[in-house]
C-alpha positions in Angstrom: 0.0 0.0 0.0 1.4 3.3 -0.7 2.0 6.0 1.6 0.5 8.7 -1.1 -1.4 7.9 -4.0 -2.2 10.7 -6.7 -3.9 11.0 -9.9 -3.4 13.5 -12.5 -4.7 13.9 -15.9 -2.0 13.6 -18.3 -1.5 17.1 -20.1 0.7 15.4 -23.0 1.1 12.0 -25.0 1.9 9.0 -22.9 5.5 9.2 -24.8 6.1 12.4 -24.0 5.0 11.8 -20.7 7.6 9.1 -20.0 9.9 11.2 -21.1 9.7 13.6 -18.8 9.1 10.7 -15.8 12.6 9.2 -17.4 14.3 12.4 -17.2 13.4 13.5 -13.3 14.2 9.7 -12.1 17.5 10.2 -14.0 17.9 13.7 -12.3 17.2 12.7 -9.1 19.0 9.4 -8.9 16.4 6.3 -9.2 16.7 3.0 -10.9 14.7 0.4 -11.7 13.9 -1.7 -9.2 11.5 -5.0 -8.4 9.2 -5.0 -5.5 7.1 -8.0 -4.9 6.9 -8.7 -8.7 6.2 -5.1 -9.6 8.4 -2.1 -11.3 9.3 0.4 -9.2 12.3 2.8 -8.7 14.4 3.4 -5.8 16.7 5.6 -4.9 19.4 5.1 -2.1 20.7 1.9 -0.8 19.8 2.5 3.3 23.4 2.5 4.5 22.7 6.0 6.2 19.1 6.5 5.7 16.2 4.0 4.4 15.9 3.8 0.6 13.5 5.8 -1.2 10.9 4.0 -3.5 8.5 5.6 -6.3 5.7 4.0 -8.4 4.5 5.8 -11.2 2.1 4.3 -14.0 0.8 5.4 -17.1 -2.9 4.8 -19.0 -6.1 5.7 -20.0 -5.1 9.7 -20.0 -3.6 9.7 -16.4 -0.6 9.8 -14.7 -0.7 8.1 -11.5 2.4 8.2 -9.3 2.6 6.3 -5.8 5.7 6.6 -2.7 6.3 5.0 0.2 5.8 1.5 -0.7 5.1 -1.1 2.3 8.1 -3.2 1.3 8.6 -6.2 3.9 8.1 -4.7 7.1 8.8 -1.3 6.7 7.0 2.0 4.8 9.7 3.7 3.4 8.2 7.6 2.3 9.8 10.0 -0.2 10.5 12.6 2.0 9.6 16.2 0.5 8.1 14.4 -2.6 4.8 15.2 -2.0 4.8 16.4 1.4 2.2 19.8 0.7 -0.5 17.1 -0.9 -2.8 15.3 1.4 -2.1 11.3 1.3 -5.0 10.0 0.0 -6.0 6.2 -1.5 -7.4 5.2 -4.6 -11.1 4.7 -5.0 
């Protein structure tokens, strides 16, 4: 479960789109990463804070981008990511 969850309508093509999703994870340091069979990126290996993990998917005209994945026993947030939006879950 993800510690926030947003929508948001997707102002460009998806291609365009994951450029611009490829270019900030490539700015900010993430790779590709497998948690519990699904894509994610993380950032970070833990040795002086906990990893940071993002989740963002593409489709039917929305972007929707997830942090903080529960992975094993721990949430692990994005700090500052999205820390002026409300959490909130998916419908």
């Amino acid at each position: 479960m993800a510690r926030y969850y947003k929508q948001f309508p997707l102002p460009m093509s998806e291609e365009q789109a994951r450029g611009v999703i490829q270019n900030y994870l490539d700015l900010n340091g993430f790779l590709p990463y497998e948690s519990k069979g699904e894509p994610c990126f993380k950032k970070g290996n833990g040795i002086m804070t906990a990893p940071q993990f993002l989740k963002i998917s593409l489709g039917g005209g929305m972007v929707v981008v997830a942090d903080g994945e529960v992975l094993g026993l721990v949430e692990l947030p994005i700090a500052g990511l999205m820390d002026a939006l409300d959490a909130e879950q998916p419908d």
